[in-house]
C-alpha positions as CSV (number, residue, x, y, z in Angstrom):
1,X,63.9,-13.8,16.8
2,X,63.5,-17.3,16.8
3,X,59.9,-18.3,14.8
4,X,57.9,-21.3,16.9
5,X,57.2,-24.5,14.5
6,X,53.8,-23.8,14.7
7,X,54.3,-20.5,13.3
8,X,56.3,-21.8,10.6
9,X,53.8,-24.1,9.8
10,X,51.0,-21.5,9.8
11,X,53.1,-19.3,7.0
12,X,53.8,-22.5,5.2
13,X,50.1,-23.1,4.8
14,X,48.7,-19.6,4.1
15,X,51.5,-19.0,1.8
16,X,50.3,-22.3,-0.2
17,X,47.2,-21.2,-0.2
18,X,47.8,-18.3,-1.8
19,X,49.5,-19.8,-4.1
20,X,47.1,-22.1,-5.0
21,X,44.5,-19.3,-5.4
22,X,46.8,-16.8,-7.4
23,X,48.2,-19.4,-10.0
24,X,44.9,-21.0,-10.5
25,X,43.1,-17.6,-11.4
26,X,46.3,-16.8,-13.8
27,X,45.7,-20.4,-15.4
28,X,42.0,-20.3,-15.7
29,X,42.1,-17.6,-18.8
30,X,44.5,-19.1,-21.1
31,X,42.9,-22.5,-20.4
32,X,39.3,-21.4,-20.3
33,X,36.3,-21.6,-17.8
34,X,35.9,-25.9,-18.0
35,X,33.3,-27.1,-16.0
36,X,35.0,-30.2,-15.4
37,X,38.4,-32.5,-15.7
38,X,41.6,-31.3,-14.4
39,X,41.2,-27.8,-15.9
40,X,38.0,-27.5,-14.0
41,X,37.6,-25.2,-10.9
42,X,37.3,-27.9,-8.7
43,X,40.7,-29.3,-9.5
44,X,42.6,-26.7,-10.7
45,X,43.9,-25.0,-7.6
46,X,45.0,-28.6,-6.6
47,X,48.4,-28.4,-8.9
48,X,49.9,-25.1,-7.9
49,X,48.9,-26.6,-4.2
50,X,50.3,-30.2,-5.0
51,X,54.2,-28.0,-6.3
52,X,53.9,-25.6,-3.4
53,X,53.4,-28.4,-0.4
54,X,56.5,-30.8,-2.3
55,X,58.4,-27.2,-2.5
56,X,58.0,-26.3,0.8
57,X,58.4,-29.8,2.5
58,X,61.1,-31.1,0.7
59,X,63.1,-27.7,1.0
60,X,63.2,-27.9,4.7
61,X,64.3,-32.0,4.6
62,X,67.2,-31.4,1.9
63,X,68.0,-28.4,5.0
64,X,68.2,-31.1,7.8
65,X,69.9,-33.7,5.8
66,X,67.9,-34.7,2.6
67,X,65.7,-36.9,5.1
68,X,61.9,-36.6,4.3
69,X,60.7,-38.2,7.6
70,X,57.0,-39.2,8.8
71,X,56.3,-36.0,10.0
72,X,57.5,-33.9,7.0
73,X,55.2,-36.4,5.1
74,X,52.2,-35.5,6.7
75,X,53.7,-32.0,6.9
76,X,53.3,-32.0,3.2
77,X,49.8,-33.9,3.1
78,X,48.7,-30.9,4.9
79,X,50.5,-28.3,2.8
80,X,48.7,-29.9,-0.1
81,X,45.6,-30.4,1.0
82,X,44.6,-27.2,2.7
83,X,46.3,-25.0,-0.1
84,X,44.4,-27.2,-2.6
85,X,40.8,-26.4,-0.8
86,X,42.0,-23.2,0.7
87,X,42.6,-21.5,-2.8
88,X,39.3,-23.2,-4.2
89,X,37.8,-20.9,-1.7
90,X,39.6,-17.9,-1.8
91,X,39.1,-17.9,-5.6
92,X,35.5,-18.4,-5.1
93,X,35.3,-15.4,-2.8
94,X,37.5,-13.4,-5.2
95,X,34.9,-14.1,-8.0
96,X,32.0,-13.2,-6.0
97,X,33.6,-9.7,-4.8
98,X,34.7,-8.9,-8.2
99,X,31.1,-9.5,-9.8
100,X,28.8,-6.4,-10.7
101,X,25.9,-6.5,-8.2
102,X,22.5,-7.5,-10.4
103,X,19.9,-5.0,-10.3
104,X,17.2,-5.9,-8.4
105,X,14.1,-4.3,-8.9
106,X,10.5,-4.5,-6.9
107,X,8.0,-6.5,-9.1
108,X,5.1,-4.7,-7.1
109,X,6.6,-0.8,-7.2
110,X,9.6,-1.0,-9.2
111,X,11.7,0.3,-6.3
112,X,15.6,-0.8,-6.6
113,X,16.1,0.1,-2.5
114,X,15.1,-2.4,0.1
115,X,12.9,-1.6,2.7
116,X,15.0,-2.1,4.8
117,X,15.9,-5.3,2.4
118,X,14.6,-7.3,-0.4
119,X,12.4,-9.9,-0.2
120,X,12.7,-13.0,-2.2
121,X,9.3,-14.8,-2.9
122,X,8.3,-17.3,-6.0
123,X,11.2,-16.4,-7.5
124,X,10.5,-12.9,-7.5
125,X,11.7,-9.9,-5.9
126,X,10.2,-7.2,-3.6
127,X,11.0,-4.2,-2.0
128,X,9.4,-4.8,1.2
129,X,6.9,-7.4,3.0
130,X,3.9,-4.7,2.5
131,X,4.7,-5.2,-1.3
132,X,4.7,-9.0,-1.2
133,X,1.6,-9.0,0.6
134,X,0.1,-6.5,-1.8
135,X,1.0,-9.3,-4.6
136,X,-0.2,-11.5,-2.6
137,X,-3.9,-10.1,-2.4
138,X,-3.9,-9.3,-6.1
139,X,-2.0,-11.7,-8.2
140,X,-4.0,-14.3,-10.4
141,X,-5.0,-17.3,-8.6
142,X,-4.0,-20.7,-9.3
143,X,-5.0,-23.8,-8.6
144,X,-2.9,-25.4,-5.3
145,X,-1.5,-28.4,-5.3
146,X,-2.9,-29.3,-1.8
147,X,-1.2,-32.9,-1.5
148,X,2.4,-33.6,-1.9
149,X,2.6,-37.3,-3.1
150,X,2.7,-39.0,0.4
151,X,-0.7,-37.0,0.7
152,X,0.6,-34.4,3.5
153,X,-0.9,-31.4,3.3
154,X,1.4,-28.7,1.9
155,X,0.6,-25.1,3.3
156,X,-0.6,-22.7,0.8
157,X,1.2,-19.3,1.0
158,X,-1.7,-16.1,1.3
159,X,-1.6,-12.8,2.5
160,X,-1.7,-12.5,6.0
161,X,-4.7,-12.8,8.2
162,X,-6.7,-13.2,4.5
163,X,-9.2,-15.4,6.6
164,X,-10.9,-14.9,9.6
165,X,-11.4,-16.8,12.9
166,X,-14.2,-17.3,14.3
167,X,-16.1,-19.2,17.8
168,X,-19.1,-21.8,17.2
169,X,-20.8,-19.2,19.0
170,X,-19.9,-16.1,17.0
171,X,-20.3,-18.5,14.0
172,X,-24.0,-19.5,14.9
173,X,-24.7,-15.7,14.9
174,X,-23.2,-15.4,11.9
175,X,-25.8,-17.9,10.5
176,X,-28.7,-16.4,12.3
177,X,-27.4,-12.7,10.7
178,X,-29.3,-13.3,7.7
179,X,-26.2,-12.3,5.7
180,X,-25.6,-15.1,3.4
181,X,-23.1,-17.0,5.6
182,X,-22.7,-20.7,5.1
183,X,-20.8,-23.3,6.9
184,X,-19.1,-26.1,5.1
185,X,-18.1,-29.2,7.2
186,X,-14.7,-30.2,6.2
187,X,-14.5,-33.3,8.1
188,X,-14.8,-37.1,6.3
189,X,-18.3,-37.7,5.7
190,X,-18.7,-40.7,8.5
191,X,-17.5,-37.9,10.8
192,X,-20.6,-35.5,9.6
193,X,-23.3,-38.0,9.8
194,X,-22.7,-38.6,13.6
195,X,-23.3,-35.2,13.7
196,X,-22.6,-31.4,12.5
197,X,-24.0,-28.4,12.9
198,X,-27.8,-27.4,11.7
199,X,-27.9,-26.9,8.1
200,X,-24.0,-27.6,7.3
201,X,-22.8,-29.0,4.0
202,X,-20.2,-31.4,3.9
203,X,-16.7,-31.3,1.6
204,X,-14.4,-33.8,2.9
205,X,-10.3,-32.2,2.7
206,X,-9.3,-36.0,4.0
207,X,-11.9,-39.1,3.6
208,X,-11.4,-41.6,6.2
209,X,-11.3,-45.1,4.8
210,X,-10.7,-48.9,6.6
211,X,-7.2,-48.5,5.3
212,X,-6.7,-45.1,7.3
213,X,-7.2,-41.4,6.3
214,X,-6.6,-40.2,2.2
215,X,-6.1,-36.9,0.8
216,X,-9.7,-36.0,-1.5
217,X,-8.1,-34.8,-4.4
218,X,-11.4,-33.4,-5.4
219,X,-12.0,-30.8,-2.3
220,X,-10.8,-27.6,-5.0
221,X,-13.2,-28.9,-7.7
222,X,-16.1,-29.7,-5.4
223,X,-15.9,-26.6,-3.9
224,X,-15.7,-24.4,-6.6
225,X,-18.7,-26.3,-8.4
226,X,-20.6,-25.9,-5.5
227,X,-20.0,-22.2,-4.2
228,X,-19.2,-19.0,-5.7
229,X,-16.0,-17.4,-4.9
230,X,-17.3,-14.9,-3.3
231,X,-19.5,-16.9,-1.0
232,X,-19.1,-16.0,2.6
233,X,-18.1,-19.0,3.8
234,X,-17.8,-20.9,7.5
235,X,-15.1,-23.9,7.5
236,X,-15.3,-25.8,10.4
237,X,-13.7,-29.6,11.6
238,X,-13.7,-31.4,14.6
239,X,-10.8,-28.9,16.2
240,X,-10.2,-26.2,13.9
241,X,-6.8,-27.6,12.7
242,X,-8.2,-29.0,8.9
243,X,-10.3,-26.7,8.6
244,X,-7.6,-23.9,9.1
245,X,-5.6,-25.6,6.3
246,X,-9.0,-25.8,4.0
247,X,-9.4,-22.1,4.5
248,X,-5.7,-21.3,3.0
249,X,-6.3,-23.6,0.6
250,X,-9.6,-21.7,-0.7
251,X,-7.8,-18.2,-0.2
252,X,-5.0,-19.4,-2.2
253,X,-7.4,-20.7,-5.2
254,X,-9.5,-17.3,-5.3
255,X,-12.1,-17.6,-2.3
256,X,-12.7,-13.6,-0.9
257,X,-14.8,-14.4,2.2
258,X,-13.7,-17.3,4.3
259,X,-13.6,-17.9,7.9
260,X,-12.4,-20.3,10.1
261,X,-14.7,-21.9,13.3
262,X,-12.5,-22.2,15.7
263,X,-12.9,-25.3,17.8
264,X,-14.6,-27.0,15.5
265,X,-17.5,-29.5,16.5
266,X,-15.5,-31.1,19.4
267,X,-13.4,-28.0,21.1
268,X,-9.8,-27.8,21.9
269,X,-7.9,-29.6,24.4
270,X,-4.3,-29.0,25.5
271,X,-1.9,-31.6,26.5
272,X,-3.8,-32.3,29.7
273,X,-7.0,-32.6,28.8
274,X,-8.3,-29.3,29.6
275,X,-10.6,-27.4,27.5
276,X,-9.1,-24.5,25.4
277,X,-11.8,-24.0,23.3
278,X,-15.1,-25.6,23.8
279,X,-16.9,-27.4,20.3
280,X,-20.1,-26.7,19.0
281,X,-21.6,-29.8,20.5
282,X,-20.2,-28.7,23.6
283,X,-21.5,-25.4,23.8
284,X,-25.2,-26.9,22.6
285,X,-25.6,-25.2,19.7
286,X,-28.3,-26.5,17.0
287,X,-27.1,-29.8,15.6
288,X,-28.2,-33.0,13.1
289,X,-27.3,-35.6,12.0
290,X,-27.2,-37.3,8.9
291,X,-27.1,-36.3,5.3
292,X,-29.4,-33.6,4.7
293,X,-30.7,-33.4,1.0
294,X,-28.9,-31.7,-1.3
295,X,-25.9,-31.0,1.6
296,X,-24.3,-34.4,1.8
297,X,-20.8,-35.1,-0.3
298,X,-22.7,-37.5,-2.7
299,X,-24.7,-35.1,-4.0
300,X,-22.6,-31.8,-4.3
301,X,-19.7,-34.0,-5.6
302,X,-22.3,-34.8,-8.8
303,X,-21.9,-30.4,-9.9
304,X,-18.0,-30.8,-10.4
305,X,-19.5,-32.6,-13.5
């Protein structure tokens, strides 16, 4: 039976490559585990790949006449090159299957099964999303950072659903309950002075100066120096969308009772136009304007200390 050339070529090439990988394994332990240099495991399968490809390619042209022509040339670029990366590779895989398997145990339970797999979090491990939320809800808050250094917003990881959403009008009854509820306005404070709802305070996430809008590096501090963590709090903003990432900020720095307005003070539009959500103005709820006493940014900025 008569073997094609590209058959001949395909055998060529996996026998280099296993060449390469065999010879540079059997190397690697008299000459040691380098990192780098032409020991290293980056380069060493090349030299069992670079003899193999001149073996093979020159042993077929001394065959045919001792002629090494252009296409025996690349022939044996191809040898070399492939066996070369081919047995990197191969010995890379070989070295992962012939590694013990670490032991990897649930921080929250201690369970070494999956559920039906690990979960990789922070660095840590966990048997099963119900254990990394569990985590979640308990471990020891730290500060955010909330601003990357182009000042976007960097979304705080918290346990699911740790907030709550709210309408203006399910958030007015809130207010009217009696029960403590407050509503922060988390607009820039130009934005509250046009108007807000009745009785709101005012903790800027962005400020919006002539130069465009700017993180406030200060909304953790004011916040805290101004309400409780367990304060049952109402964020609100002109949509719902900053006030949303306020409210994971808080969660993520301690807060046990926040809420998110949905809609905001102006309402939700889609891409049309058309009203998703209606606003507090909208709806007519009770409104102001101005900077109340004692619920303005100037003045609960002064209790960070």
């Amino acid at each position: 039976m008569t073997m094609t050339p590209i058959l001949v070529l395909l055998i060529k090439l996996a026998a280099n490559l296993l060449l390469a990988a065999f010879l540079s394994r059997l190397l690697r332990h008299p000459l040691g585990n380098r990192p780098c240099g032409a020991a290293g495991p980056q380069l060493l399968p090349l030299w069992p790949a670079l003899a193999g490809g001149l073996l093979l390619s020159t042993g077929q042209a001394a065959e045919g006449g001792g002629l090494l022509t252009p296409g025996r040339a690349l022939e044996c670029c191809a040898l070399i090159f492939l066996g070369w990366r081919g047995g990197y590779y191969a010995s890379l895989i070989l070295d992962r299957l012939a590694a013990a398997p670490a032991q990897v145990e649930c921080q929250v339970c201690g369970s070494t099964e999956g559920k039906p797999r690990f979960v990789h979090r922070q660095g840590l491990d966990f048997c099963s999303h119900e254990c990394w939320f569990d985590y979640l809800r308990h471990a020891v808050a730290l500060k955010p950072a909330l601003f990357d250094r182009q000042g976007t917003f960097i979304r705080q990881e918290v346990y699911p659903m740790s907030f709550a959403e709210y309408s203006p009008l399910q958030a007015q009854e809130l207010l009217q309950s009696g029960e403590g509820y407050v509503y922060v306005d988390v607009r820039s404070t130009p934005e509250y002075e046009q108007g807000h709802p009745a009785g709101a305070y005012n903790v800027p996430i962005l400020h919006r100066q002539p130069a465009g809008i700017s993180p406030n590096p200060d909304f953790l501090r004011v916040m805290e120096a101004a309400f409780p963590p367990d304060t049952k709090l109402l964020l609100g903003c002109l949509s719902g969308q900053r006030s949303a990432r306020a409210a994971e900020a808080l969660v993520a720095s301690g807060y046990t009772c926040v809420a998110n307005v949905r809609g905001g003070w102006g309402g939700v539009r889609d891409a049309f136009g058309r009203v998703v959500e209606q606003g507090w103005l909208e709806l007519g709820l009770p409104a102001e304007r101005g900077s109340p006493a004692g619920h303005g940014y100037a003045e609960l900025a002064l209790k960070r200390g």
